[in-house]
N, C-alpha and C positions, 0 to 999 in steps of 0.2 A: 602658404607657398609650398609646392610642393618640391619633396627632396629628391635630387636624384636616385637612380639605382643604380648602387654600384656595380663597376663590371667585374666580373670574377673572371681573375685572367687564369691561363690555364697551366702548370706545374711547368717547370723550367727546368734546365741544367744537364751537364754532359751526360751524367747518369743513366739521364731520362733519354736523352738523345740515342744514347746508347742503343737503350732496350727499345725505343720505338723503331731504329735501325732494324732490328734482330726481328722485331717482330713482323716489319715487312715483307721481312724473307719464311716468314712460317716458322720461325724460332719461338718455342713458350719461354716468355723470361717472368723472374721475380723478384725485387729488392730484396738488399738484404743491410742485414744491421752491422753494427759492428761486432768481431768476430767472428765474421762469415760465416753468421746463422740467418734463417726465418725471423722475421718478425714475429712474437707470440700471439696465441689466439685474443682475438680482439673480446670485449667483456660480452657481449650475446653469445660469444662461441665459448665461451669459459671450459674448463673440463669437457667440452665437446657436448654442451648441452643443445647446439643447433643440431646436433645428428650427424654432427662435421665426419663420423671417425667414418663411412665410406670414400672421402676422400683420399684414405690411405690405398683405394685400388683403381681410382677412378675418380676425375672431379663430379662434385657433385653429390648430393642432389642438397648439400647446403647452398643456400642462399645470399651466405655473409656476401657483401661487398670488397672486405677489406682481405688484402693478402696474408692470412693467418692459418692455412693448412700447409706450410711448406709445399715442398714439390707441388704440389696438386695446384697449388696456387700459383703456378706458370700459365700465361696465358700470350697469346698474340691478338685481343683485343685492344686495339688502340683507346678507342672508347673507354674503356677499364683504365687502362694503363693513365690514360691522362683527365680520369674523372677526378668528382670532390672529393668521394671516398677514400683515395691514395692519394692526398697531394698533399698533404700531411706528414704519410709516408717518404715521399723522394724527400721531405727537406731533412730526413734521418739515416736515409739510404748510405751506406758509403760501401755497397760493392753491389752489380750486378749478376744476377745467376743467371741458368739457363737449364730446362729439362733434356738431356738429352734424349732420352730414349723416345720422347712425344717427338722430337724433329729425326725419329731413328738415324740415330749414333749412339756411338759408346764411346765413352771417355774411358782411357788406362791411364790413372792416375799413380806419375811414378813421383815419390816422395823423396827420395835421396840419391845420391850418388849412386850406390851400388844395385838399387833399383834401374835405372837410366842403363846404365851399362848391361844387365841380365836381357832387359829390353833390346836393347840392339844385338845382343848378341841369337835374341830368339825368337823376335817377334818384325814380322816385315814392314819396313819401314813407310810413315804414313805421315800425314799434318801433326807437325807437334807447336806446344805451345807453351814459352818457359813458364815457371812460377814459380813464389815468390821461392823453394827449395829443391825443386825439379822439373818434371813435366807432366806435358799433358799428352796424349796419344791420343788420337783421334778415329777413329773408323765408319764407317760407313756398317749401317743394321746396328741393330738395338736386342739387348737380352736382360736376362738377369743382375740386378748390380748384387754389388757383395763388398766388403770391406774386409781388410788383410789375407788376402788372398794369399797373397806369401809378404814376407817383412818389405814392407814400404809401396806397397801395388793398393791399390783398391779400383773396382770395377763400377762404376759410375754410368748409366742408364735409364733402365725403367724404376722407378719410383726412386729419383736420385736426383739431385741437383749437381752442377758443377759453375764455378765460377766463372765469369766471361772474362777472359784476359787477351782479348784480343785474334782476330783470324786466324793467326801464327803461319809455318812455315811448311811445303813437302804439298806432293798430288795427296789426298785424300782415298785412302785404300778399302776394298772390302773387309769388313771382322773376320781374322781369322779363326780358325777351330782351335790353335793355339790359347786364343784368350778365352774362348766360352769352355774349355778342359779346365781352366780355371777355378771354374763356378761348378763345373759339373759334377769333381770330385766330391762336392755333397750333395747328393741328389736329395731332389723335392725341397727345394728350400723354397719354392712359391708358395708352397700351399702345402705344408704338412700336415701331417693327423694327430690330431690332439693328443697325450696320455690324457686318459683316464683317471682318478684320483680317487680312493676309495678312503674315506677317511670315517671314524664313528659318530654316530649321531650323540646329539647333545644329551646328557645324563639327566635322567629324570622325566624325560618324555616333552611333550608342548609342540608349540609348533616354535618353529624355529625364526626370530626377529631379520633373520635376513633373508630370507625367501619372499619379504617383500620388493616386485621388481625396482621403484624407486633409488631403496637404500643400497640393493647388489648392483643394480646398472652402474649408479653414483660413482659407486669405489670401483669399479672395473672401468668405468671412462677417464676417473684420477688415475689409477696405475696406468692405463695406456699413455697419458697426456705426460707423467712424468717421464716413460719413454721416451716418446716421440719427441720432447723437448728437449733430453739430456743433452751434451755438446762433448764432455768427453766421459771418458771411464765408462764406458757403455755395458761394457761386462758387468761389473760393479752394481752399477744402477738398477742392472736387470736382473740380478739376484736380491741386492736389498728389496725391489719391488712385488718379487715374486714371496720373497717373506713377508713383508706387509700386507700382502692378501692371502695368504695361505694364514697368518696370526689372525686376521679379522676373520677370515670363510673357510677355512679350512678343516674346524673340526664336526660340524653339520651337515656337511655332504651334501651343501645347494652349490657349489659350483660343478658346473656341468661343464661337458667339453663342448660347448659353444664359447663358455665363458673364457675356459681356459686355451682356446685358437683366438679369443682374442687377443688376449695377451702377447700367444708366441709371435703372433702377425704382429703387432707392433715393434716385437722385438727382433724381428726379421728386417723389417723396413730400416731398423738402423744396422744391418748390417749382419747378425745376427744369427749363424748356423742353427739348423735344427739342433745338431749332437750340442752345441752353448745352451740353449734352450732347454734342452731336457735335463742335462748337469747341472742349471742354474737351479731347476724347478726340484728334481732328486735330493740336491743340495739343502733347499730351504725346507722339504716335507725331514729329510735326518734333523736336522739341524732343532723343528721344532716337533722332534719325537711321535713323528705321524707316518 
C-alpha cells in the first residue's frame, strides 16, 4: 500500500505575518530571539567557516539558508521568509527586526526620558514609535549607524537592525544634518586604517606556527564572531578580545593590518568608534608588555 505524502504546511503566526507584511513593502526583515538579538550562526557557518564574515558589508556571497548573519540576514524574500530552512526559526521568533538603512531610513533610537526630550527640543519632528523605555525616530535616507552617540541616543541604519514595533505616529521627515553631525564627530568610522603593530619576532629564530593561514584565519574568524555576537558590555568584549589575539599573535609579528581591519570592522559594526578601537587595541599591546 502505498503511504501518503505528507503535506508540509507552510510556517504560521502573527510574527510571520508581520514580516511577510513588511516585506511586501520592500522592508528587509529578520527574526529574532529572545532578547532582541540574531539568531547564532547555524553549525555550517560556525566561526564563519562558510566565509559568512562579508556579510558584515554586504549580503553575501554565503550561501547559508538559515538567518545567522544578523543584519545581513534581512531579506524581503517571501520565498526565504516562509521556506523549510526558517520555519524552525518563527516557531522561536519572539520579536521581529527590520534593516533600516536597506529600506533607507534611520532609526534615532532614544532610550530614556531625558533622551526623548533633548530630541524634541533639537531634532525636527517626524514618525515616532514608543518602546518598551522610549522612542523611536524615524527619518527618511539612510547613513552611518553608531551606538551612544550621546547618553541614551544610538543611531540605527546601515549595518543595524531595529526592532519592528509597529508603524507608529507623525508625517515621516527627511534625516536631518542634525542627526548625521552625530556620527560625524568621529570621522572615518566606516572604514578606518588600520594601526600597524610592530611587535618582535619569536626568540631563537624558525618559522613561526602561526603564519599558517588555517590556524591565523581560525582565531581571527573566532575573535570577530565573539564580537559580532556580544549583546552587552561591548567595550569590554572588545578589549578582552583584542588581548586574546594580541596573547596568541602578537609577539611573531604575523598579524598584519589586513588582520587587524578585521577586527576593528567588527568592532565598528557593533557600534564601535575608531578612538574605542585603537584605546582598546593600545590597551591590550601595554597591558601585555608589547
Amino acid at each position: 500500500m502505498t503511504q501518503p505524502v505528507p503535506i508540509r504546511r507552510a510556517p504560521s503566526g502573527p510574527l510571520l505575518t508581520a514580516a511577510l507584511e513588511l516585506a511586501a513593502r520592500m522592508v528587509p526583515v529578520l527574526p529574532l530571539r529572545v532578547g532582541k538579538v540574531p539568531f547564532g550562526n547555524c553549525p555550517a557557518c560556525r566561526y564563519n567557516a562558510c566565509g559568512g564574515r562579508p556579510n558584515m558589508k554586504a549580503p553575501g556571497p554565503c550561501k547559508c539558508p538559515r538567518p545567522c548573519h544578523a543584519w545581513a540576514a534581512a531579506t524581503t524574500d517571501t520565498a526565504t521568509l516562509t521556506g523549510p530552512a526558517w520555519a524552525s526559526i518563527w516557531k522561536k521568533t519572539a520579536a521581529v527586526a527590520y534593516h533600516p538603512g536597506g529600506t533607507g531610513l534611520t532609526v534615532v533610537d532614544l532610550d530614556n526620558a531625558a533622551a526623548i526630550t533633548w530630541a524634541r527640543q533639537t531634532l525636527p519632528a517626524t514618525r515616532t514609535v514608543p518602546t518598551t523605555r522610549g522612542e523611536h525616530w524615524i527619518y527618511r535616507g539612510a547613513m552611518q549607524s553608531a551606538n551612544a552617540v550621546r547618553d541614551g541616543v544610538d543611531i540605527k541604519s546601515s549595518m543595524a537592525y531595529a526592532r519592528w514595533l509597529g508603524p507608529g505616529t507623525g508625517t515621516m521627515t527627511a534625516l536631518p544634518e542634525a542627526v548625521r553631525a552625530l556620527v560625524a564627530k568621529e570621522p572615518s568610522r566606516i572604514r578606518p586604517t588600520p594601526h600597524a603593530v610592530t611587535v618582535p619576532a619569536p626568540a631563537g629564530g624558525g618559522e613561526c606556527p602561526h603564519r599558517m593561514p588555517a590556524y591565523l584565519d581560525r582565531g581571527i574568524a573566532m575573535a570577530e564572531q565573539r564580537i559580532t555576537e556580544t549583546t552587552s558590555a561591548v567595550h569590554i568584549t572588545v578589549y578582552r578580545t583584542f588581548l586574546a589575539v594580541l596573547s596568541a599573535h602578537g609577539r611573531c609579528g604575523c598579524l598584519t593590518d589586513a588582520y587587524i581591519g578585521r577586527l576593528f570592522a567588527a568592532a565598528q559594526a557593533k557600534g564601535e568608534t575608531v578612538r574605542h578601537c585603537t584605546d582598546a587595541w593600545t590597551n591590550a599591546l601595554t597591558r601585555l608588555g608589547l
